[in-house]
MARZAVEX-361532 format. One line per 10 residues: number of its first residue (from 1); their letters; for each residue z, y, x of N, C-alpha, C. Coordinates in pm, whole numbers, plus 50000, padded with zeros to 5 digits. Each point is the difference from the previous one (the first is absolute). Layout:
# residues N
NUM = A = Z,Y,X,Z,Y,X,Z,Y,X  ...
***
This chain:
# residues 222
1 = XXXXXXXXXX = 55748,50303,54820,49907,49888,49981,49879,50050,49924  49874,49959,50046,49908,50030,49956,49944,49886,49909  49946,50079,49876,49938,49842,49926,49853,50085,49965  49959,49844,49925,49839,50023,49973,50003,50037,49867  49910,50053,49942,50015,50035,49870,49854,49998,49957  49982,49891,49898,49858,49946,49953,49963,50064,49860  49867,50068,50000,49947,50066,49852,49922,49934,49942  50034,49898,49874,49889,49904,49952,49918,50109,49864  49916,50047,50050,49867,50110,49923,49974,49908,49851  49996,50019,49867,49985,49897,49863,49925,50079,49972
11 = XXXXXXXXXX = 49894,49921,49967,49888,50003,49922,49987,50014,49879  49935,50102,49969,50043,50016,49834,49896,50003,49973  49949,49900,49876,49865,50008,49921,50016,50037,49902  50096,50054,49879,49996,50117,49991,49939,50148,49914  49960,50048,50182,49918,50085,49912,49910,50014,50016  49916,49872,50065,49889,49937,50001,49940,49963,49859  50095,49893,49936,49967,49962,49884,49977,50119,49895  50149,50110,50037,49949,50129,49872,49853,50078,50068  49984,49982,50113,49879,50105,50024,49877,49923,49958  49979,49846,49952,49913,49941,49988,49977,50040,49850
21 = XXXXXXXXXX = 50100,49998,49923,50049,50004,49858,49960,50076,49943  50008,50106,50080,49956,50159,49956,49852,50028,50017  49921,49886,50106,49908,50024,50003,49932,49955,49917  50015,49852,49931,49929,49935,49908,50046,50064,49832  50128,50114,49996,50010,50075,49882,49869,50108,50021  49965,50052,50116,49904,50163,50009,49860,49906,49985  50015,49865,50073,49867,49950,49921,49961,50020,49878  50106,49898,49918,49963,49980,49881,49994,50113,49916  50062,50142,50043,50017,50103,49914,49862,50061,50033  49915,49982,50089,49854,50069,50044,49911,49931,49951
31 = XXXXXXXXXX = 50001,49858,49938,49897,49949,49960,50061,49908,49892  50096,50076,49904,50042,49882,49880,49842,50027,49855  49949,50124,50042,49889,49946,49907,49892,49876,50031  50008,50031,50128,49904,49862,50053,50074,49873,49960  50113,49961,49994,50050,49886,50000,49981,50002,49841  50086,50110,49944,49922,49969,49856,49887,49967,49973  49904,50049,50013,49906,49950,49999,49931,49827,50027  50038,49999,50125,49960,49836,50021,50115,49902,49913  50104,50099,49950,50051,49897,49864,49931,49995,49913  49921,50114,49967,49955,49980,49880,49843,49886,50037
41 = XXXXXXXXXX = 49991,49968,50100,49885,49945,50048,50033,49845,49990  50135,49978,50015,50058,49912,50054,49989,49920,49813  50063,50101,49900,50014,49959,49856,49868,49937,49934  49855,50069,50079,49873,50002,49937,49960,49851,50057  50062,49978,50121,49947,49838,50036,50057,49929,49903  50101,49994,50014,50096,49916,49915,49915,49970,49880  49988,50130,49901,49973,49979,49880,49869,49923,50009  49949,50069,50059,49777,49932,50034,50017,49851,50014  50126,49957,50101,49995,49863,50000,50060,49897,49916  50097,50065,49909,50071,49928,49858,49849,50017,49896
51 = XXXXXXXXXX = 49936,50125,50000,49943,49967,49863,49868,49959,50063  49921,49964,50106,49897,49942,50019,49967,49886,49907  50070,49928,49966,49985,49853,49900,49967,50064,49855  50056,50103,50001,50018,50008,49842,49858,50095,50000  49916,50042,50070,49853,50094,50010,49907,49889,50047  49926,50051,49864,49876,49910,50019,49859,50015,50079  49903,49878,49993,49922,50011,50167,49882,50154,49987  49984,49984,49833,49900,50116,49972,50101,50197,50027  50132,49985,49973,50068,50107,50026,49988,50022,50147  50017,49916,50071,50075,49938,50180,49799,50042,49994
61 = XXXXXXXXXX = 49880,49958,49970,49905,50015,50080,49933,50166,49966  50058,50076,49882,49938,50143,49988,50095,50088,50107  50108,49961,50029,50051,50080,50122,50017,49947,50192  49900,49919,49990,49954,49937,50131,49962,50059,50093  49954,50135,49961,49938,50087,50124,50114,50061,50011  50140,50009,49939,50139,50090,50052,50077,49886,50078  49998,49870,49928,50097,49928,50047,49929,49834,50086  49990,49968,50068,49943,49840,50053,50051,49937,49990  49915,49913,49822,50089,49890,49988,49811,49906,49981  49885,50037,49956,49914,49907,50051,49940,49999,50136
71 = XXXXXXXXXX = 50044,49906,50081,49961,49950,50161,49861,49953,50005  50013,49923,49917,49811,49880,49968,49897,50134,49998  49991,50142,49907,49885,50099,50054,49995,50044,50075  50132,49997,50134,49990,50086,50111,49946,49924,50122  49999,49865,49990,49978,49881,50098,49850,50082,50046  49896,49980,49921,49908,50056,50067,49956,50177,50040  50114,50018,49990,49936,50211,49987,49992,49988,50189  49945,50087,50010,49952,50049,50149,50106,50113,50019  50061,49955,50163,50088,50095,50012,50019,50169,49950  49862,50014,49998,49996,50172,49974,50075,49996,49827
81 = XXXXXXXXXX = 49953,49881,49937,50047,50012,49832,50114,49980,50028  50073,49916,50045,50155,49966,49961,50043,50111,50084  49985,50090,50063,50072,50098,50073,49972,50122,49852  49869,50047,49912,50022,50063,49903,50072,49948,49900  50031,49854,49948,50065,49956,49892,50168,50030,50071  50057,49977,50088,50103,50015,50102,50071,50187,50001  49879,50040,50035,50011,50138,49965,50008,50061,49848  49904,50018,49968,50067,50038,49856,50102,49961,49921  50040,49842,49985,50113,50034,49991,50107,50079,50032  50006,50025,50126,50124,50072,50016,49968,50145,50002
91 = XXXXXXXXXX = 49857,50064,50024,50013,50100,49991,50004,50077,49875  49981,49888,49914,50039,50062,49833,50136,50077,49951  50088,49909,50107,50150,50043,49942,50031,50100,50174  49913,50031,50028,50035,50081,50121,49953,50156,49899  49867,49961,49976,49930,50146,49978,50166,50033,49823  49992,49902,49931,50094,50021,49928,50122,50103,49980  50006,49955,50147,50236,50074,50069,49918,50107,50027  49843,49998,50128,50005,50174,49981,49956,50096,49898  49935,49970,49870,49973,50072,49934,50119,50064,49917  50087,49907,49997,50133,50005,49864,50082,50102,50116
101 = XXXXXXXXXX = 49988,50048,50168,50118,50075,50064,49945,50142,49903  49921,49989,49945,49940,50144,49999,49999,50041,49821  50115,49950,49936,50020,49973,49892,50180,49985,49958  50031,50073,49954,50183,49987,49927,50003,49856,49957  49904,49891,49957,50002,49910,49920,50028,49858,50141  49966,50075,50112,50038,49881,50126,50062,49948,50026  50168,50082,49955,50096,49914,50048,50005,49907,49938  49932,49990,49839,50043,49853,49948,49888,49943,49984  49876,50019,50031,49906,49908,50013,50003,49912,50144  50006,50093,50099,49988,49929,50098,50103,49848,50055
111 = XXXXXXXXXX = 50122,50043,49958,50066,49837,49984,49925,49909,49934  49908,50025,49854,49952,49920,49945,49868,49973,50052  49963,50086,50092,49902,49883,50080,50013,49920,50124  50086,50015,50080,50040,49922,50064,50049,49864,49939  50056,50014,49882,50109,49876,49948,49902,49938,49967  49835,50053,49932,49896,49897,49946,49946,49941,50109  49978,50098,50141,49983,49933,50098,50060,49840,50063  50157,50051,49983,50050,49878,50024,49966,49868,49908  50031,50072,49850,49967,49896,49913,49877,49902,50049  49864,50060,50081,49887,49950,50003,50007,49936,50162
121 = XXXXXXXXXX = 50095,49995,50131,50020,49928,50044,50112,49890,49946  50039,49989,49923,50094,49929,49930,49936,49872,49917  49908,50029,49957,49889,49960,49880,49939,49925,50096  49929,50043,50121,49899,49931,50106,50106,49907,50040  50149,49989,50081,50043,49924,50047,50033,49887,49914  50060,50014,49856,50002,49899,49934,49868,49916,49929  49912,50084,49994,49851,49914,50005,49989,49905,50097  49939,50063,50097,50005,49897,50131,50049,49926,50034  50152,50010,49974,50081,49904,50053,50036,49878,49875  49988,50067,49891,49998,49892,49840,49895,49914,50041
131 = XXXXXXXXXX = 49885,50047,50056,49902,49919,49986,49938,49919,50130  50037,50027,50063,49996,49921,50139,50094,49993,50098  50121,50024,49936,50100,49951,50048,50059,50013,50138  50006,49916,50081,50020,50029,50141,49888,50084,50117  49885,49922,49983,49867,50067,50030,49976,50148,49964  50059,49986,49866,50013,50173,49930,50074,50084,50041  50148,49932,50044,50143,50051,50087,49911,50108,50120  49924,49884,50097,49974,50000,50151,49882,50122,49993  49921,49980,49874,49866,50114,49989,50083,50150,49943  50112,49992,49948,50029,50163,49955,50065,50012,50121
141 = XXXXXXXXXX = 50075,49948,50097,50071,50053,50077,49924,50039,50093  49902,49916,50081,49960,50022,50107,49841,50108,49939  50001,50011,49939,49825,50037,49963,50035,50129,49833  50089,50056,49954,50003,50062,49878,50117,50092,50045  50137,49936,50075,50111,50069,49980,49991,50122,50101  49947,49982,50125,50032,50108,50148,49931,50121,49910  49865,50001,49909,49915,50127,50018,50086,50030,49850  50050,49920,49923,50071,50068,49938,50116,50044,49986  50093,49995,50096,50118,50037,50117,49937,50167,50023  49881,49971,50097,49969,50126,50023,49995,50124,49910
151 = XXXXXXXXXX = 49935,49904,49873,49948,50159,49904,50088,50018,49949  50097,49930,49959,50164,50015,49927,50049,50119,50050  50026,49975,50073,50082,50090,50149,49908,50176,49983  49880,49986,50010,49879,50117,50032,50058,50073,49815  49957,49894,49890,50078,50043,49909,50125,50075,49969  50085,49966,50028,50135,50026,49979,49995,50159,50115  49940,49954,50107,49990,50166,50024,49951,50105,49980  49887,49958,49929,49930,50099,49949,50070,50025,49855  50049,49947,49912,50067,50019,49900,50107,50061,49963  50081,49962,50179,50091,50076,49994,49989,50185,50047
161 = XXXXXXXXXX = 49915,50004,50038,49927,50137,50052,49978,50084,49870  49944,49894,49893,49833,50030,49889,50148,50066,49923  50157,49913,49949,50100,50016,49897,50068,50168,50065  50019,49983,50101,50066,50178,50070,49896,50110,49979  49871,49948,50049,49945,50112,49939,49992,50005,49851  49960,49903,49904,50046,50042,49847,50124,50067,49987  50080,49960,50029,50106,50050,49993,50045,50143,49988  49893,50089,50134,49952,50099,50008,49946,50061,49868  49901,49981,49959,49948,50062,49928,50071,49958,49814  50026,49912,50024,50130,49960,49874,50112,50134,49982
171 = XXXXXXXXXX = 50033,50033,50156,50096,50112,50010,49954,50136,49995  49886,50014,50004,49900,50100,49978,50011,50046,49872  49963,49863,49883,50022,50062,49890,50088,50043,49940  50167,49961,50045,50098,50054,49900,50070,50124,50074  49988,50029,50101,50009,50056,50100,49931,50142,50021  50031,50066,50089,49913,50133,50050,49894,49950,50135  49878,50045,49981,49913,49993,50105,50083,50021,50153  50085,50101,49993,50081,50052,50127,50088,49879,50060  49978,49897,49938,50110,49900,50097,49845,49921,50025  49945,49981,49975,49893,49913,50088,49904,50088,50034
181 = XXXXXXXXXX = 50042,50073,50148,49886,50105,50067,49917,49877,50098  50118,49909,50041,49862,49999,50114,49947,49813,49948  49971,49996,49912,49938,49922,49899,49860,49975,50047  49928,50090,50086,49842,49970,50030,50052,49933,50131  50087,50037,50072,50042,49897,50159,50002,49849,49920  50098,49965,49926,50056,49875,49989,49832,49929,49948  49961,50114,49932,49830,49891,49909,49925,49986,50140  49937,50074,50140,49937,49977,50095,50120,49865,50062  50114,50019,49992,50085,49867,50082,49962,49926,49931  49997,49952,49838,49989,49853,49945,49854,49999,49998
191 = XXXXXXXXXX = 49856,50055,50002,49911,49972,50057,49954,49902,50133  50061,50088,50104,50017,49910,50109,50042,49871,49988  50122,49970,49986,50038,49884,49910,49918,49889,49955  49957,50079,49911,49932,49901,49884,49845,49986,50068  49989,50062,50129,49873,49951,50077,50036,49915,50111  50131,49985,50061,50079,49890,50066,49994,49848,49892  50080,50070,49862,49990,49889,49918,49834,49872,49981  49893,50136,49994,49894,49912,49989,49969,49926,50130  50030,50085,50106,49936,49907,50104,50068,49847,49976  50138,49974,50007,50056,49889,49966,49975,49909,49912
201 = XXXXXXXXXX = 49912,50085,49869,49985,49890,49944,49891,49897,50013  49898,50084,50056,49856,49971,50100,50028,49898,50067  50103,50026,50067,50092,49850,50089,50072,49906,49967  50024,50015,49858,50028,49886,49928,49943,49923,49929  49859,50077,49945,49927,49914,49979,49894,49921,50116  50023,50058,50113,49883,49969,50101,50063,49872,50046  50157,50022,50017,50097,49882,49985,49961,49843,49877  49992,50094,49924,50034,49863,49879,49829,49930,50023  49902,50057,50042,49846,49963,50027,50019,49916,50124  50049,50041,50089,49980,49900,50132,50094,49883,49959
211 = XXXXXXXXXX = 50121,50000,49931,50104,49864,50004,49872,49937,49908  49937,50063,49908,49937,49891,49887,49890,49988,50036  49935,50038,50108,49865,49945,50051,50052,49875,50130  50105,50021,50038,50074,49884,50125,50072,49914,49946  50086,49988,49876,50098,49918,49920,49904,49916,49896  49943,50077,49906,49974,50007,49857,49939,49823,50020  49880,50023,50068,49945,49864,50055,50067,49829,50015  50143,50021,50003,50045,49920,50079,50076,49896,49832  50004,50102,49894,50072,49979,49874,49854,49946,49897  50045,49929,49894,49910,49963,49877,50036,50079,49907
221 = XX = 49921,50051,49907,50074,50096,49923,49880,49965,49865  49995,49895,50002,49906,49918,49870,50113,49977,49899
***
């Protein structure tokens, strides 16, 4: 007698799930300074937006060209101005991360400018939104948050670039010259970089100029 004999094939997810697992461990192990980092970015909002109340309007208006918290002088600037007030801000704490890669003193400055960074989107969101409330909600999100999304991001990579190379030359000093030979490659790589970095930030402020010449209009900020 002949019979049939049926092979039911099981699906195993598995080692699907471990091959996913492993991938999001080689992530996080390739870029846990970056994530550090946007923690520490993450701490500087926080704080900017707890102590906004407790900083006063004359403190909040001598650091206005780092952080936008008066709207009422920008209402009338001509796009070309709010794209330089837009810009310098951020390229303050850009030129910042690259000067400190080239310095032993980077690895611990440069967290501390990012974190003031955050502090100063932190500071702007609870301004705005303390003070105009929903209208204030709708103007940081749609018109303040994308270009500063962008430079966050342009930040944190350039910082994280600016801290390895300190790092470098940190190891330089306790160290023998003979372990960092090829030390002039990595300075032409974070160059490049940090000329990627600027273009981006060019685009974040060219960003934060067009939402506030198309948005800005639409809000009272008396």
């Amino acid at each position: 007698m002949k019979g049939i004999v049926f092979t039911v094939k099981h699906r195993h997810s598995f080692p699907k799930l471990a091959r996913h697992s492993r991938d999001i461990k080689t992530f996080i192990s390739k870029n846990i300074l970056k994530i550090v980092l946007l923690f520490i970015i993450f701490i500087g909002v926080y704080v900017g937006a707890v102590s906004s109340k407790s900083i006063e309007n004359e403190t909040r208006n001598i650091f206005d060209f780092l952080f936008l918290t008066n709207l009422s002088t920008r209402k009338d600037m001509s796009a070309f101005s709010v794209f330089c007030s837009c810009f310098t801000a951020d390229f303050i704490f850009l030129l910042a991360a690259f000067i400190l890669a080239f310095s032993v003193f980077g690895v611990l400055f440069v967290p501390m400018t990012i974190a003031f960074k955050g502090f100063g989107i932190g500071l702007c969101a609870s301004y705005v939104i303390g003070r105009y409330a929903l209208s204030g909600i709708g103007f940081f999100i749609m018109c303040i948050l994308p270009g500063a999304v962008l430079f966050l991001f342009t930040l944190v990579f350039l910082s994280d670039e600016s801290i390895n190379l300190s790092l470098r030359y940190l190891r330089l000093s306790f160290l023998s010259p003979e372990r960092e030979t090829h030390l002039n490659i990595y300075i032409k790589d974070y160059l490049v970089k940090s000329l990627v970095a600027f273009v981006f930030t060019i685009a974040s402020a060219l960003l934060d100029m067009t939402l506030w010449m198309l948005i800005s209009g639409s809000f009272s900020f008396e």
